[in-house]
C-alpha positions as CSV (number, residue, x, y, z in Angstrom):
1,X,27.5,0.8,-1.9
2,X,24.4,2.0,-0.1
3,X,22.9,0.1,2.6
4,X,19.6,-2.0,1.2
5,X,16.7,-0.2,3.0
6,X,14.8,-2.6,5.5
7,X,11.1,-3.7,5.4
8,X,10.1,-1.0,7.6
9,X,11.7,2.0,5.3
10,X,10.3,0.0,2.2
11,X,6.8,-0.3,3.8
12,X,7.2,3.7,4.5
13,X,7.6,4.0,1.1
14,X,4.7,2.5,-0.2
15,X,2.6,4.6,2.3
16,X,4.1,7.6,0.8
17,X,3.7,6.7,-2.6
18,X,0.0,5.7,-2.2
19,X,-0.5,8.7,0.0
20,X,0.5,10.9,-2.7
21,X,-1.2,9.2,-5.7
22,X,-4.2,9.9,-3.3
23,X,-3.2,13.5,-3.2
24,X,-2.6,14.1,-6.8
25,X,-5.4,12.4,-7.6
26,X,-7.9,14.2,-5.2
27,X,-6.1,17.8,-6.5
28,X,-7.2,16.5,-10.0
29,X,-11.1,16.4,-8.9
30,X,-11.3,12.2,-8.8
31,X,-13.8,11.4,-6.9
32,X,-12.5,10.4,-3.5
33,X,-15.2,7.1,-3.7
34,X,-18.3,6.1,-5.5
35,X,-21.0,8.9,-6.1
36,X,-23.2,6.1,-5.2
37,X,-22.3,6.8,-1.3
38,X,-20.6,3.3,-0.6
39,X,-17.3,1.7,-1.2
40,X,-18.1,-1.8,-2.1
41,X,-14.8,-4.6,-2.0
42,X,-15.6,-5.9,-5.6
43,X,-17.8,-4.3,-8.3
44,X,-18.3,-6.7,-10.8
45,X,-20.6,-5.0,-13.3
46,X,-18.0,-3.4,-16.5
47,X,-20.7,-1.6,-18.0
48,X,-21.9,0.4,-15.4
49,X,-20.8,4.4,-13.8
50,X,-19.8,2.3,-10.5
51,X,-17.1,0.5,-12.9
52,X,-13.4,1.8,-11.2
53,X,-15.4,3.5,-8.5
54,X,-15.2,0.6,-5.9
55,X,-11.8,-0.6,-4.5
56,X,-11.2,-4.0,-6.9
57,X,-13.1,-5.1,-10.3
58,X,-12.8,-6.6,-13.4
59,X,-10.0,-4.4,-14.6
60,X,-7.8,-5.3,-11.1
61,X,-6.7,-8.4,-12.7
62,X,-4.9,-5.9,-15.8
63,X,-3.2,-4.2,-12.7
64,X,-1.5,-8.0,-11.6
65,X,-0.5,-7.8,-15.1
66,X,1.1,-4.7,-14.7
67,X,2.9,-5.8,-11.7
68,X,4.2,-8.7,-13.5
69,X,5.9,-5.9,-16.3
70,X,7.3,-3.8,-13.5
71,X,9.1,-6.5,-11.9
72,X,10.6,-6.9,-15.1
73,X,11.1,-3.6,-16.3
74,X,12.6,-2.7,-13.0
75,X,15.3,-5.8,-13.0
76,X,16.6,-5.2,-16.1
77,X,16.4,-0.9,-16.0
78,X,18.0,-0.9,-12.5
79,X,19.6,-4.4,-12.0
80,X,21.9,-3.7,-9.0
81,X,19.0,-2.1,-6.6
82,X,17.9,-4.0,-3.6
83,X,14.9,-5.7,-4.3
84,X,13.1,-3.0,-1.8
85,X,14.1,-0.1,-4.2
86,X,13.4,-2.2,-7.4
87,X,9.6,-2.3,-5.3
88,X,9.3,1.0,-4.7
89,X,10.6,2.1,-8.3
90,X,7.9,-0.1,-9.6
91,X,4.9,1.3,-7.3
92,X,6.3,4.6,-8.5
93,X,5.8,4.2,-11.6
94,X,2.6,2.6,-11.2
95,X,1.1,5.6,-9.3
96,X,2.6,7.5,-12.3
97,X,0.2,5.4,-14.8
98,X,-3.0,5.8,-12.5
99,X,-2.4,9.4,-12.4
100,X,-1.6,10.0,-16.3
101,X,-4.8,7.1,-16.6
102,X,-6.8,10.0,-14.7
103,X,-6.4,13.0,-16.9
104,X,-8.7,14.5,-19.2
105,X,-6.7,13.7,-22.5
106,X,-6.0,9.4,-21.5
107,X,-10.3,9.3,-20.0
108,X,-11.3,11.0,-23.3
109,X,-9.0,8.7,-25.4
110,X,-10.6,5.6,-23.4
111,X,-13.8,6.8,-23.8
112,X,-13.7,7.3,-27.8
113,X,-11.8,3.9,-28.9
114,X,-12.1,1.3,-25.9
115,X,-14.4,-0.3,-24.3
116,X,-14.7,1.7,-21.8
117,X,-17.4,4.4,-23.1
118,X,-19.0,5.2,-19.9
119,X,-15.2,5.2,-18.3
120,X,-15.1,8.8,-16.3
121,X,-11.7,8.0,-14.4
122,X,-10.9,6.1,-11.1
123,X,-12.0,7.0,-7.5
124,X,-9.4,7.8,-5.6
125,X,-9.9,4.1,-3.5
126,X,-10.3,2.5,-7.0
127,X,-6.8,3.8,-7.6
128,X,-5.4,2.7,-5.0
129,X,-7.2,-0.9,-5.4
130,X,-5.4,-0.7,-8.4
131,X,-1.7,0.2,-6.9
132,X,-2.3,-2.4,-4.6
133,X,-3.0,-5.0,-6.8
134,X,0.1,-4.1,-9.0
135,X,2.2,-4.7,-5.8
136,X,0.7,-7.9,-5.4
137,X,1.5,-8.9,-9.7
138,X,5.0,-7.4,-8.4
139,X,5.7,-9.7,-5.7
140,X,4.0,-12.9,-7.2
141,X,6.8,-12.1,-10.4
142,X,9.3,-11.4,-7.9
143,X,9.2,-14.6,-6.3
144,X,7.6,-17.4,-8.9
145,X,9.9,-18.3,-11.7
146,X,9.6,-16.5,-14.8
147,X,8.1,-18.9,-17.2
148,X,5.3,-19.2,-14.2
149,X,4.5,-15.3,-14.4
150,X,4.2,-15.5,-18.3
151,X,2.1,-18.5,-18.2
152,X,0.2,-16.4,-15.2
153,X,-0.1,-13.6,-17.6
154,X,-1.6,-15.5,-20.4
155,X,-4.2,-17.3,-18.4
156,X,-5.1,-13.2,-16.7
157,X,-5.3,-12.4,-20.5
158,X,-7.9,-15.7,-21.8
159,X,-10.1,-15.3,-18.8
160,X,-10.6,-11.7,-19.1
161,X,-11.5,-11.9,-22.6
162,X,-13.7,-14.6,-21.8
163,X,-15.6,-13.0,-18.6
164,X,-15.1,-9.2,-20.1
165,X,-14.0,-9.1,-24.0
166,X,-11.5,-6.7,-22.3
167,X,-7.7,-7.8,-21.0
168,X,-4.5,-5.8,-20.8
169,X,-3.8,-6.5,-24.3
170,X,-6.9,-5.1,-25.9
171,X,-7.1,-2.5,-23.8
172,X,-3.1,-1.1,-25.1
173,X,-4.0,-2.5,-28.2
174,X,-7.7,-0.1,-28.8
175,X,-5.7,2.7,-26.5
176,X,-2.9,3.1,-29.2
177,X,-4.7,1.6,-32.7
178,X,-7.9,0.9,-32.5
179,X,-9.4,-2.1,-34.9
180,X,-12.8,-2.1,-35.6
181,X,-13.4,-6.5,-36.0
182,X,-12.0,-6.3,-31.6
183,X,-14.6,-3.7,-31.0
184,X,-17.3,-5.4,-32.5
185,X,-15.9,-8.0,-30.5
186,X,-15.6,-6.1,-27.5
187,X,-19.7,-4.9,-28.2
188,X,-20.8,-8.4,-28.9
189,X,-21.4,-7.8,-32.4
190,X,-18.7,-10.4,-33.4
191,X,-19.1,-13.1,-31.6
């Protein structure tokens, strides 16, 4: 059985990783920051062209989410790895999202059906805001008990909707099959 690889080689990994989401995502023409000049710590305005530009906002909570389904995905696809692999598989196939997130086809899709029509893709910082915060939903679910990370989940899910009309949920949800009575919702129109 292969040796578990140690913090250092695991920390390595996630250097590389980001390192190369940053790549991809600069050979794809992302912005490398905000247009605006500045790379602010929080943007907290979703209707605005500085929305995803900044390192965290509203949508860095969905990415805790997504850590939370990694970790989960991860144990059950690959049950035997060290907990370091399962980690690094899971910040793998997060980069994967932000970089499939970033092409013209998934921005265009956003753009038409969520609520994200002013959505032009992620900065290159914003991204990695976002892989970040995934690794942070990853090792929160790796080390609270389960029932803990769903009821973490759910309460990500009713705040969002409350500050933003937006959560992980609606966002799959008007991705895949959008329903016109959530984006009148969404636009205020609703409710």
């Amino acid at each position: 059985m292969p040796r578990a690889p140690t913090r250092g080689r695991i920390a390595v990994g996630a250097v590389a990783i980001a390192g190369l989401l940053a790549l991809v995502l600069l050979a794809m023409g992302r912005e490398p920051w905000c247009t605006c000049g500045r790379i602010a710590l929080w943007h907290g305005v979703v209707d605005s062209a500085e929305n995803s530009q900044h390192l965290f906002d509203w949508y860095s909570f969905t990415h805790l989410a997504h850590g939370f389904g990694l970790y989960a995905l991860v144990t059950r696809l690959a049950p035997g790895a060290s907990p370091g692999v399962r980690f690094l598989l899971a910040m793998a196939g997060e980069a994967a999202w932000e970089a499939i997130e970033n092409t013209p086809f998934v921005i265009e899709r956003y753009r038409a059906v969520t609520l994200a029509r002013g959505y032009y893709g992620d900065s290159v910082v914003n991204a990695l805001g976002d892989l970040a915060t995934a690794a942070l939903g990853f090792a929160f679910a790796a080390r609270a008990p389960a029932a803990l990370t769903v009821a973490a989940f759910v309460a990500l899910e009713v705040f969002l909707a409350w500050a933003i009309r937006d959560n992980l949920t609606l966002n799959v949800v008007m991705l895949v099959f959008p329903i016109e009575a959530i984006e009148a919702w969404q636009q205020g129109a609703g409710g």
